[in-house]
N, C-alpha and C positions, 0 to 999 in steps of 0.2 A: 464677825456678824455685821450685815449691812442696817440700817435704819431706816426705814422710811417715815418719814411725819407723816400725823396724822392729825390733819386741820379741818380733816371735811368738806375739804373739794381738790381732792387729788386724785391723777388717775392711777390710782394704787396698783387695783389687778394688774394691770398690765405693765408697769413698772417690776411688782413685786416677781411678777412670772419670768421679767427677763431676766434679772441678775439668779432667781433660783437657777436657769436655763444656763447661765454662767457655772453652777456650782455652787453659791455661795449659801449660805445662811439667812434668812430674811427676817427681821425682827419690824410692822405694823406699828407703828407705837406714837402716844404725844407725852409718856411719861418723861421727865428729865434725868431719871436716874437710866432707863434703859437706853436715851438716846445717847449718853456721858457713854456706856459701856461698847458703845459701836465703833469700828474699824474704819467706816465711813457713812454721812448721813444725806440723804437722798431728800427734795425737797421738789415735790410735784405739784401739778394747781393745773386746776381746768374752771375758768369763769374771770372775775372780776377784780381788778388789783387791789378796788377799795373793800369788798366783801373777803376777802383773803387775810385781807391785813385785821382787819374787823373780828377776825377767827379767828387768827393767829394771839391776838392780844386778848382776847376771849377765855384761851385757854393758858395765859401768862408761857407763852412760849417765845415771845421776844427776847427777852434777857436769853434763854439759855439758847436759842437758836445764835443771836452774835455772841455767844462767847464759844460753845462752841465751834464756829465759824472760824475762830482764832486759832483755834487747839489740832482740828479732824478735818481733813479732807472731806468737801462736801460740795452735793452738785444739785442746781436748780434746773428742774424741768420745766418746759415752756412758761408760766404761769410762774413758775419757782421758782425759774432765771429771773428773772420781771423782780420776782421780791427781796432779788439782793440785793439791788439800785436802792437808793438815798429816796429816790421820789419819784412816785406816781402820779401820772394827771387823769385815771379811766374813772369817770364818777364821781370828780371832783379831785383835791388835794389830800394825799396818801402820804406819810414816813412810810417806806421801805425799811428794812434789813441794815444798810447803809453797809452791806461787805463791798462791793464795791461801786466807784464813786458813779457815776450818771443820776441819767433821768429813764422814763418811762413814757413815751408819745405814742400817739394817734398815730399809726402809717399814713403820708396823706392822703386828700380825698381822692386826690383824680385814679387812683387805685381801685380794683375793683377790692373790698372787704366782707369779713376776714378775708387774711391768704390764704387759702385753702390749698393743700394739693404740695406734690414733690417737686424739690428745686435744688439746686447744685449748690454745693460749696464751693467757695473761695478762698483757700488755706492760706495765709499771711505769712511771709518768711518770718525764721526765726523761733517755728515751734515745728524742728523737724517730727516726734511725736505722730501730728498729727497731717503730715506732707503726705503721705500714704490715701488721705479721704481728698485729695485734690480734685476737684468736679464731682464727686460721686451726689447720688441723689438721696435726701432723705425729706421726711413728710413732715408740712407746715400748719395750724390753724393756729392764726394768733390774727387782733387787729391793734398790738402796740410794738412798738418796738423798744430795743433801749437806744439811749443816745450819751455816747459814753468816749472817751477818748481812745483815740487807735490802738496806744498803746494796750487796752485792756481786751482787744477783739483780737481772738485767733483764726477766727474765719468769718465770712457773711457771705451773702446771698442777694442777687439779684430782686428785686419787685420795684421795679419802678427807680430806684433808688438802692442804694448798698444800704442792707438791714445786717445788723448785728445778729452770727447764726450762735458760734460758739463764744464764748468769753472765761477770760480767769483775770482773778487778782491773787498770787500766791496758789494756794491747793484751795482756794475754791475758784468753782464755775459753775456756768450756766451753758445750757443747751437752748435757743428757742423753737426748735424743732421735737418732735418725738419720737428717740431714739428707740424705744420702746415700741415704735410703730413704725422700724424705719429698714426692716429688714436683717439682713447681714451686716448691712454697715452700721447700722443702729448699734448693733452687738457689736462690733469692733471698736465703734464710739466709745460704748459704755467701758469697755474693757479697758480701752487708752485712759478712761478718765481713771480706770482705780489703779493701775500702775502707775500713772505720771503723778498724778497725787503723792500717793502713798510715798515715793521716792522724795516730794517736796517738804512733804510733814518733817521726813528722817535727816533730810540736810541742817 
């Protein structure tokens, strides 16, 4: 069974609709015993790093999201990616997740914002995985990025600047895009993410 949190500002339907479209099982949830019972946990977010985090501690889902984060394979969607980073600056000074190490910036200004719209990947050697989505396009709204060391970035994307598209530390990651919204390769995405995982949890 897949997981999805639930914080109250995720794009759940359409998250929850892809992986069913996969086949899998989909379990809606911010219980901590049903998220413990998942195979892998899915962590969505459409809005604001500091009103996320603000929910997220709300409903005492901190603690069991980083531990968690240790044990299952687990992936941040746009907003979600955002909340594994140590620290946020959107609406002031935010703790993050801290799975892994970066920050959470403002894209600059001279950028037209949000990014709105499809843009190409940039796949990084060394995660052949994911060599397969080399340029392919998938779909952006975001106005922060992470800033995080190379080594944690498996691909990025063009705006102005190299933004941070996919990222892992171990068997978790983040997506800043929505794979969910990203067509076929969305779906390939997703699929890469629960095989490559899954194999990293088992090593």
């Amino acid at each position: 069974m897949i997981a999805i949190v639930d914080y109250g500002m995720g794009n759940i339907a359409s998250a929850s609709n892809a992986f069913r479209t996969l086949g899998f099982k989909v379990a809606v949830t911010d219980d901590p015993e049903k998220l413990a019972a998942a195979t892998h946990i899915i962590l969505p977010g459409v809005g604001a790093f500091k009103a996320a985090v603000d929910e997220i501690e709300k409903r005492g889902l901190r603690p069991v999201l980083t531990d968690l984060g240790k044990k299952k394979p687990l992936l941040g969607i746009c907003l979600g990616m955002q909340l594994l980073f140590e620290t946020g600056f959107e609406n002031g000074v935010s703790e993050g997740l801290g799975l892994i190490p970066g920050t959470v910036e403002r894209i600059p200004a001279n950028e037209i914002l949000p990014h709105i719209g499809w843009n190409t990947l940039d796949v990084k050697p060394g995660f052949p995985a994911f060599a397969p989505f080399q340029h392919q396009h998938v779909y952006f709204v975001h106005s922060y990025q992470a800033k995080t060391k190379a080594s944690y970035i498996v691909a990025s994307t063009d705006y102005g600047a190299e933004i941070p598209a996919i990222v892992k530390n171990g068997h978790v990651y983040g997506m800043q895009f929505h794979p969910e919204k990203s067509g076929k390769t969305g779906m390939a995405l997703l699929k890469t993410f629960l095989q490559e995982s899954s194999l990293e949890v088992q090593a």
